[in-house]
C-alpha positions as CSV (number, residue, x, y, z in Angstrom):
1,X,2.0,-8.7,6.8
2,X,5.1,-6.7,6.6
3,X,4.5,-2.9,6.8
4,X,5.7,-0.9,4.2
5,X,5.2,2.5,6.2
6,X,3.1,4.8,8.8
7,X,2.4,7.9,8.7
8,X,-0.4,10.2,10.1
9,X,-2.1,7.5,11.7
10,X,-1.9,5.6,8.6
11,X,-0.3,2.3,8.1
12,X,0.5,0.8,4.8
13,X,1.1,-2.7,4.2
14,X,2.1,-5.5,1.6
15,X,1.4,-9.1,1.5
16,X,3.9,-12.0,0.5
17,X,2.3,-14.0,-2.5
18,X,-0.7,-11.7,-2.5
19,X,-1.5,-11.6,-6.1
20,X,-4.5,-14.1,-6.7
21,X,-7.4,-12.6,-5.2
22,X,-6.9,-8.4,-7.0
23,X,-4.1,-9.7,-9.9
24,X,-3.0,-6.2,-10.0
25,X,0.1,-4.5,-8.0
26,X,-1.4,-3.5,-4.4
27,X,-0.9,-2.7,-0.9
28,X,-2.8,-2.8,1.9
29,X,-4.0,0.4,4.2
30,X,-5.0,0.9,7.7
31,X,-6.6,4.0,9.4
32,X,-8.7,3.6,12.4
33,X,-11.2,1.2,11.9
34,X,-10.9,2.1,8.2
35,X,-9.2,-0.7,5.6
36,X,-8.6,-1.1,1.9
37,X,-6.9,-2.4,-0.6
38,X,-5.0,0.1,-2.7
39,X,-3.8,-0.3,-6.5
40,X,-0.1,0.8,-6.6
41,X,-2.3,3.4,-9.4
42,X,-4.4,4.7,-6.2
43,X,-7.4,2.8,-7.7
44,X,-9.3,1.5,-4.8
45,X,-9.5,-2.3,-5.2
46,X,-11.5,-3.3,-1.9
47,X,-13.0,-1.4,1.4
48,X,-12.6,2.2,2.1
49,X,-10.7,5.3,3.5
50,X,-12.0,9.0,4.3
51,X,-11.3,11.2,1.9
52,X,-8.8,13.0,3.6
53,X,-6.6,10.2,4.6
54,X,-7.2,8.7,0.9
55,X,-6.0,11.1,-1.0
56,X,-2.9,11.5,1.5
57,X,-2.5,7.8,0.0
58,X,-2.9,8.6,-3.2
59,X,-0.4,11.4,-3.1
60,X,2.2,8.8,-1.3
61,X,1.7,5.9,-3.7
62,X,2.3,8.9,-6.7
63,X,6.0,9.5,-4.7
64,X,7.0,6.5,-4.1
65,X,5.8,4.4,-7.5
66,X,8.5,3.2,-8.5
67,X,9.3,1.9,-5.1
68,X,5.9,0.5,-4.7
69,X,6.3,-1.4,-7.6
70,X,9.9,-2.8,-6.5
71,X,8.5,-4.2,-3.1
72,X,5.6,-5.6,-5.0
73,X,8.0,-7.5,-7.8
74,X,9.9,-9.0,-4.5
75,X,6.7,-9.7,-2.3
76,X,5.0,-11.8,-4.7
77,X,8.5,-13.9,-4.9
78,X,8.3,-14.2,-0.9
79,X,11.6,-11.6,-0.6
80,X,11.7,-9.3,1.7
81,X,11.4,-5.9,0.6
82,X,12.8,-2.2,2.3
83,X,10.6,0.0,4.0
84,X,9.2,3.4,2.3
85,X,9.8,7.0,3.9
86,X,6.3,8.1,5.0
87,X,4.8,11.5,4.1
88,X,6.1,14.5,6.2
């Protein structure tokens, strides 16, 4: 699963082909023993975050939507996709 970018302990991922089992634009998120699947629209679509570290997710996907949404279009075609600055 190529990583899309880290930051604060957070990892954010996206899946090639991975648009059967949500059918919406998503990426994946990782913080401690803490995962979930993310809409590209912050809705959470499986598992959970704390509330700290998902609204720091929220606030990234808000930034970056447009690039979100251009790594998704290539992911599902199997293309790889650039990586996405991380909060600072």
């Amino acid at each position: 699963m190529p990583e899309l970018s880290r930051f604060f302990g957070i990892t954010v991922k996206m899946l090639f082909s991975d648009n059967v089992k949500h059918h919406k634009p998503h990426f994946h998120v990782y913080y401690n023993d803490f995962t979930a699947s993310i809409g590209i629209d912050g809705e959470i679509l499986e598992g959970s975050l704390p509330h700290k570290q998902m609204k720091l997710i929220q606030a990234w996907a808000a930034i970056h939507e447009d690039e979100l949404y251009e790594s998704w279009n290539k992911a599902v075609k199997n293309e790889p996709f650039e990586k996405i600055k991380p909060l600072q």
